[in-house]
KEKE-3310 file (N, C-alpha, C; in steps of 0.2 Angstrom, whole numbers, plus 5000, padded with zeros to 4 digits):
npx = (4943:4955:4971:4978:4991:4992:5001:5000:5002:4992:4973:4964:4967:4959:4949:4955:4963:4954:4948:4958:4961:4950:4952:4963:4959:4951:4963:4968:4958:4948:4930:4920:4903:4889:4882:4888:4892:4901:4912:4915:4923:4914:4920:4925:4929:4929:4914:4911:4907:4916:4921:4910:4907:4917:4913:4900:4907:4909:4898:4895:4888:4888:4891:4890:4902:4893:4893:4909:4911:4925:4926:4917:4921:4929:4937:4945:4951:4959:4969:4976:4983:4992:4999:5007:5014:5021:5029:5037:5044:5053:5058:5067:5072:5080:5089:5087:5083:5070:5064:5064:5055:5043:5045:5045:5032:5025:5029:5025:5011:5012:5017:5006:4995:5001:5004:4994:4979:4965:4954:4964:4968:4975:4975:4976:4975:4961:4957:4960:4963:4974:4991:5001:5017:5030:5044:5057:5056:5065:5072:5068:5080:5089:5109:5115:5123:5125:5127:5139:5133:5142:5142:5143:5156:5172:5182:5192:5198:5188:5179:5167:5157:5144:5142:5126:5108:5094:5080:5065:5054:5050:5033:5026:5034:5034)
npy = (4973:4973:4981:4997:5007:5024:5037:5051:5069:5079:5079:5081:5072:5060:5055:5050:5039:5033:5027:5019:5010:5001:4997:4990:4980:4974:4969:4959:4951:4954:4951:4964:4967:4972:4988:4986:4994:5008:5015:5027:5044:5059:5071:5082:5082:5066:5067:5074:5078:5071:5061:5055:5054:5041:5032:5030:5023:5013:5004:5005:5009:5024:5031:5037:5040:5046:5062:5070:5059:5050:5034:5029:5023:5012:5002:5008:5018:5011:5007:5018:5021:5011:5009:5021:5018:5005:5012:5020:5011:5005:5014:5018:5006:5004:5016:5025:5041:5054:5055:5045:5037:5037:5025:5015:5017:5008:4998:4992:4992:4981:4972:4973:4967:4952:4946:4950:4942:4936:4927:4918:4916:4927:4942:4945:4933:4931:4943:4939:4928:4920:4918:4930:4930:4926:4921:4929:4938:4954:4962:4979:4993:4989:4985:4982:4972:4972:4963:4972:4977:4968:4976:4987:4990:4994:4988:4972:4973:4983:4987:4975:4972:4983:4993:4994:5000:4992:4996:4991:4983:4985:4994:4989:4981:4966)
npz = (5017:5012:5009:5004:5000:4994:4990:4988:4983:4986:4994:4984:4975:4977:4970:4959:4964:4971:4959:4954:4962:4963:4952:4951:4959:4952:4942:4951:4951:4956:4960:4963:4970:4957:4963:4978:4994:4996:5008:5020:5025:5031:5022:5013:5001:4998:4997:4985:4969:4958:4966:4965:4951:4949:4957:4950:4939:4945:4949:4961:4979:4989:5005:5019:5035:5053:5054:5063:5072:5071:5079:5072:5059:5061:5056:5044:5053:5060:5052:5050:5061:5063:5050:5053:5063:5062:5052:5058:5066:5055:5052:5062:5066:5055:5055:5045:5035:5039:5027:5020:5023:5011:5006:5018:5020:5010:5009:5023:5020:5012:5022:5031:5023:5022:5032:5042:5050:5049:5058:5055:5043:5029:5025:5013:5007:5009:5002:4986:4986:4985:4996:4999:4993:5002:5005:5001:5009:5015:5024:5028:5024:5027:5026:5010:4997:4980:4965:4954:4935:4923:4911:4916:4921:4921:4916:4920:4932:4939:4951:4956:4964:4973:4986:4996:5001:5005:4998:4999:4988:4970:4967:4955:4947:4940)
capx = (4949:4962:4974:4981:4993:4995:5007:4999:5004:4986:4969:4963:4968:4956:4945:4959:4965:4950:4951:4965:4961:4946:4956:4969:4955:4949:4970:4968:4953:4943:4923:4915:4898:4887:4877:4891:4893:4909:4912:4921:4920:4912:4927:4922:4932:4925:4908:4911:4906:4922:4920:4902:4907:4920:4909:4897:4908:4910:4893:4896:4885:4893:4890:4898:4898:4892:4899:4911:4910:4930:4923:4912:4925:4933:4941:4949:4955:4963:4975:4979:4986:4994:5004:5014:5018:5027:5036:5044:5048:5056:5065:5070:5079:5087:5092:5084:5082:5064:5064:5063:5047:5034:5048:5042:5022:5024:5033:5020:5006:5013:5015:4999:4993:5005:5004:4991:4977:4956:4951:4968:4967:4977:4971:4978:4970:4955:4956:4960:4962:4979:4994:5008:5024:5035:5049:5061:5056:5070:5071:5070:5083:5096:5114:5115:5130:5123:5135:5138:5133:5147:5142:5143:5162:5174:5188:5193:5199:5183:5176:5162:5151:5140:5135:5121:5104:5090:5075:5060:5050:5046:5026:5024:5037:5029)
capy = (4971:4974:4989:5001:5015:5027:5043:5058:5076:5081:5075:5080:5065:5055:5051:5044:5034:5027:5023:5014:5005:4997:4995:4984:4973:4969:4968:4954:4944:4951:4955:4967:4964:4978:4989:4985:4999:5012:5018:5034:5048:5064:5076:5086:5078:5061:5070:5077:5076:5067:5055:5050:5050:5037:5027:5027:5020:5007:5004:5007:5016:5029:5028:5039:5039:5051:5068:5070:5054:5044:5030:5023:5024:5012:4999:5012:5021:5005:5004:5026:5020:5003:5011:5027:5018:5002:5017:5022:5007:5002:5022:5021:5002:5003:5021:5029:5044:5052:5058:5040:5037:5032:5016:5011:5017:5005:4991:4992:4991:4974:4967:4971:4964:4947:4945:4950:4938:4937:4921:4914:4915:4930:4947:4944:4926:4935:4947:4937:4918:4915:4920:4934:4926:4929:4917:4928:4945:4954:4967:4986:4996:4984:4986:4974:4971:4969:4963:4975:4974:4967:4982:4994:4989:4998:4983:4968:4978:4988:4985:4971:4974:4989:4993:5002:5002:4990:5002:4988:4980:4990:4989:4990:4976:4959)
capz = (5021:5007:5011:4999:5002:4989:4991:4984:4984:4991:4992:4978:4970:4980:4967:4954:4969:4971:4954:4954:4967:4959:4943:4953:4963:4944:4941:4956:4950:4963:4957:4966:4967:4957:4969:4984:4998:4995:5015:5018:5030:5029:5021:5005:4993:4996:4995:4978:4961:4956:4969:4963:4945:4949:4958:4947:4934:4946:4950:4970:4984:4992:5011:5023:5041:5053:5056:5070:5074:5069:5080:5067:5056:5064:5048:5041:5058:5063:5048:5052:5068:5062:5046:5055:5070:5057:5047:5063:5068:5052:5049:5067:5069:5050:5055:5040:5037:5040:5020:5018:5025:5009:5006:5023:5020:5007:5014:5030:5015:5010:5028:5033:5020:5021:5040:5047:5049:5053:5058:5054:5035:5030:5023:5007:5003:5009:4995:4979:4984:4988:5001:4999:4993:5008:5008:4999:5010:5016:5030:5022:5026:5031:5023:5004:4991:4974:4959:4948:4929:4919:4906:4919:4924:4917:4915:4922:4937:4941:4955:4955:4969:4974:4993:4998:5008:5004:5000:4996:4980:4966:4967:4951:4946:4938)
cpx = (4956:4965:4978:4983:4995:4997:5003:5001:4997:4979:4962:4964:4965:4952:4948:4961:4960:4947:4953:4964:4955:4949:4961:4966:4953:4956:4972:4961:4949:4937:4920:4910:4895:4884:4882:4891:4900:4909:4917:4919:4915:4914:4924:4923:4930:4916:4906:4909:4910:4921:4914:4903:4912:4916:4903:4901:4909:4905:4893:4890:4888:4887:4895:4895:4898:4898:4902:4913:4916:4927:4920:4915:4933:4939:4947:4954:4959:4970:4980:4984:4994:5000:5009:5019:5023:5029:5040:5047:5053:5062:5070:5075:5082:5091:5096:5082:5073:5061:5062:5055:5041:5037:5045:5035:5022:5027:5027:5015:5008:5013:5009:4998:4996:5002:4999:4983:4968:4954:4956:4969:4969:4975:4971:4974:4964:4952:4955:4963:4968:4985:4999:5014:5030:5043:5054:5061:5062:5069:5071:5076:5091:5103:5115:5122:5125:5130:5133:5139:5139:5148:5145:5152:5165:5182:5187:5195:5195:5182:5169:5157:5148:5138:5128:5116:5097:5083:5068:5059:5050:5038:5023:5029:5031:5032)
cpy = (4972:4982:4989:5007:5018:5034:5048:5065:5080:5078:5074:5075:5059:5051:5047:5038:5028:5020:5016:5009:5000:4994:4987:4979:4969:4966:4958:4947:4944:4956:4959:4968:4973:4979:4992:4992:5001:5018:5022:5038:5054:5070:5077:5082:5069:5061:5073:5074:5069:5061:5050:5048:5041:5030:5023:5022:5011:5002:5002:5013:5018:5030:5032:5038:5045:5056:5068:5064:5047:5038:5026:5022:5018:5006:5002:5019:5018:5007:5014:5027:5015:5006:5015:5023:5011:5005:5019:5018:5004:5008:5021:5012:5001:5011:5025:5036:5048:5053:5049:5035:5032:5029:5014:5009:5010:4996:4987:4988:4982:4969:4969:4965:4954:4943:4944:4944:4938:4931:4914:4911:4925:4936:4946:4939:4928:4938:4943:4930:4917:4921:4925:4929:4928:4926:4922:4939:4947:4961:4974:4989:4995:4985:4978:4976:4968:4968:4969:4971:4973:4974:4988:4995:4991:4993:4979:4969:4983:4983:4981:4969:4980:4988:4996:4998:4998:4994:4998:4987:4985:4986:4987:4981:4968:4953)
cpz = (5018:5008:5005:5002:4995:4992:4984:4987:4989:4990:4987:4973:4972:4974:4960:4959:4969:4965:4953:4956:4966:4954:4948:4958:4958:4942:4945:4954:4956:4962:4965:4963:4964:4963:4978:4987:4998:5003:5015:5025:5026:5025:5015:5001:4993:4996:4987:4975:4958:4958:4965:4955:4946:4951:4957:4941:4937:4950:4958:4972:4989:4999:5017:5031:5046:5056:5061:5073:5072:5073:5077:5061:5056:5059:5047:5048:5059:5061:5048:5058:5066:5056:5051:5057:5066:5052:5054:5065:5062:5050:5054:5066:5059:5048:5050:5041:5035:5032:5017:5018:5021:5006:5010:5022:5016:5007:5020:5027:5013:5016:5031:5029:5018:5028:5043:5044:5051:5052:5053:5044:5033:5024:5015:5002:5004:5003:4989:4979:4986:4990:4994:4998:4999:5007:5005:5002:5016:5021:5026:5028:5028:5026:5018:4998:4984:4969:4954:4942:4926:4913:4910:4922:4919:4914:4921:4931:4942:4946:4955:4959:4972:4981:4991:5002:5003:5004:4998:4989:4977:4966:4959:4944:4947:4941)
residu = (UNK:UNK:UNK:UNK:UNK:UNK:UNK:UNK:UNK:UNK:UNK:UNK:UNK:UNK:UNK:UNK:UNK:UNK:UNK:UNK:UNK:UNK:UNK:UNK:UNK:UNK:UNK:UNK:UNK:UNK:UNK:UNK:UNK:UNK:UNK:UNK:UNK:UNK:UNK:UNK:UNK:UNK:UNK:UNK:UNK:UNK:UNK:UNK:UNK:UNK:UNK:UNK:UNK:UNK:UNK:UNK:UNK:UNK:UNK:UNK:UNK:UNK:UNK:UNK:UNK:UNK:UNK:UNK:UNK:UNK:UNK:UNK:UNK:UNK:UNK:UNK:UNK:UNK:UNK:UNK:UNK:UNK:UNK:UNK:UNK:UNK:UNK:UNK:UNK:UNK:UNK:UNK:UNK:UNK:UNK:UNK:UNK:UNK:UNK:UNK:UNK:UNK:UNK:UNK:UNK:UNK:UNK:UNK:UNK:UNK:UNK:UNK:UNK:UNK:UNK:UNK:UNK:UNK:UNK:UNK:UNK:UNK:UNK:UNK:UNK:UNK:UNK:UNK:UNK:UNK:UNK:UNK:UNK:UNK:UNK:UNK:UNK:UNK:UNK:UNK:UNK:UNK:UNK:UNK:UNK:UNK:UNK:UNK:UNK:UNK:UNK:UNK:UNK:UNK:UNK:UNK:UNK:UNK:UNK:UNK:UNK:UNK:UNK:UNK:UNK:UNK:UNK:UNK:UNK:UNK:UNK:UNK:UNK:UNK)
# end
């Protein structure tokens, strides 16, 4: 139930992805049990070699669902539908352009994951025990004034405020 967007060039980098993605549930404090089921579709490259070594390192069984069949696929559909359609809405009302786009994907990936809710307990807590911080989330896109650094001002005279365009969190920031 824990959503991950990652922005790759192509999908050949599915299996460091998946990686990753295990790496940062252990990052989160969140055991997955040996043995558990690794669900996927039918698509070569989550059929591959690569895949299965990955998944062995993570002692997962690989489980796809049937051919032809997106319907049974339905988890992972949902969230296919649910990301584009909150990038357009966040490109189109802060009248962004559409090159902006995997600021949003990744924006979307946090409100999912914040917001939304199963059984009234929110995706997040679900995953590793306690709530998204929200109180201090800020609209993407929206027009912001940051101070500028003192080092970066060139006298007393310089200007001491910077516009510009609110472009989301770094994911990577502590």
């Amino acid at each position: 139930g824990h959503f991950r967007v990652f922005l790759v060039a192509s999908k050949a980098e599915a299996p460091r992805c998946i990686d990753l993605y295990f790496r940062l549930a252990a990052a989160d404090r969140v055991k997955v049990k040996k043995g558990s089921k690794y669900y996927s579709d039918n698509e070569a490259i989550f059929r591959s070699s690569n895949v299965r070594l990955v998944l062995d390192k993570h002692d997962l069984i690989e489980t796809h669902s049937a051919e032809y069949e997106p319907w049974g696929n339905g988890g992972i559909e949902s969230i296919f539908r649910w990301i584009p359609w909150e990038i357009r809405k966040m490109l189109e009302r802060g009248s962004a352009p559409v090159v902006l786009w995997p600021l949003a994907a990744l924006h979307a990936e946090f409100l999912k994951n914040a917001t939304h809710a199963r059984g009234g307990v929110s995706i997040k807590k679900l995953w590793c025990g306690h709530d998204q911080d929200v109180s201090n989330l800020k609209t993407i896109f929206c027009r912001m004034t940051a101070r500028k650094p003192i080092p970066w001002r060139e006298g007393k005279l310089d200007i001491q405020k910077l516009d510009g365009v609110y472009c989301g969190e770094s994911r990577t920031r502590a």
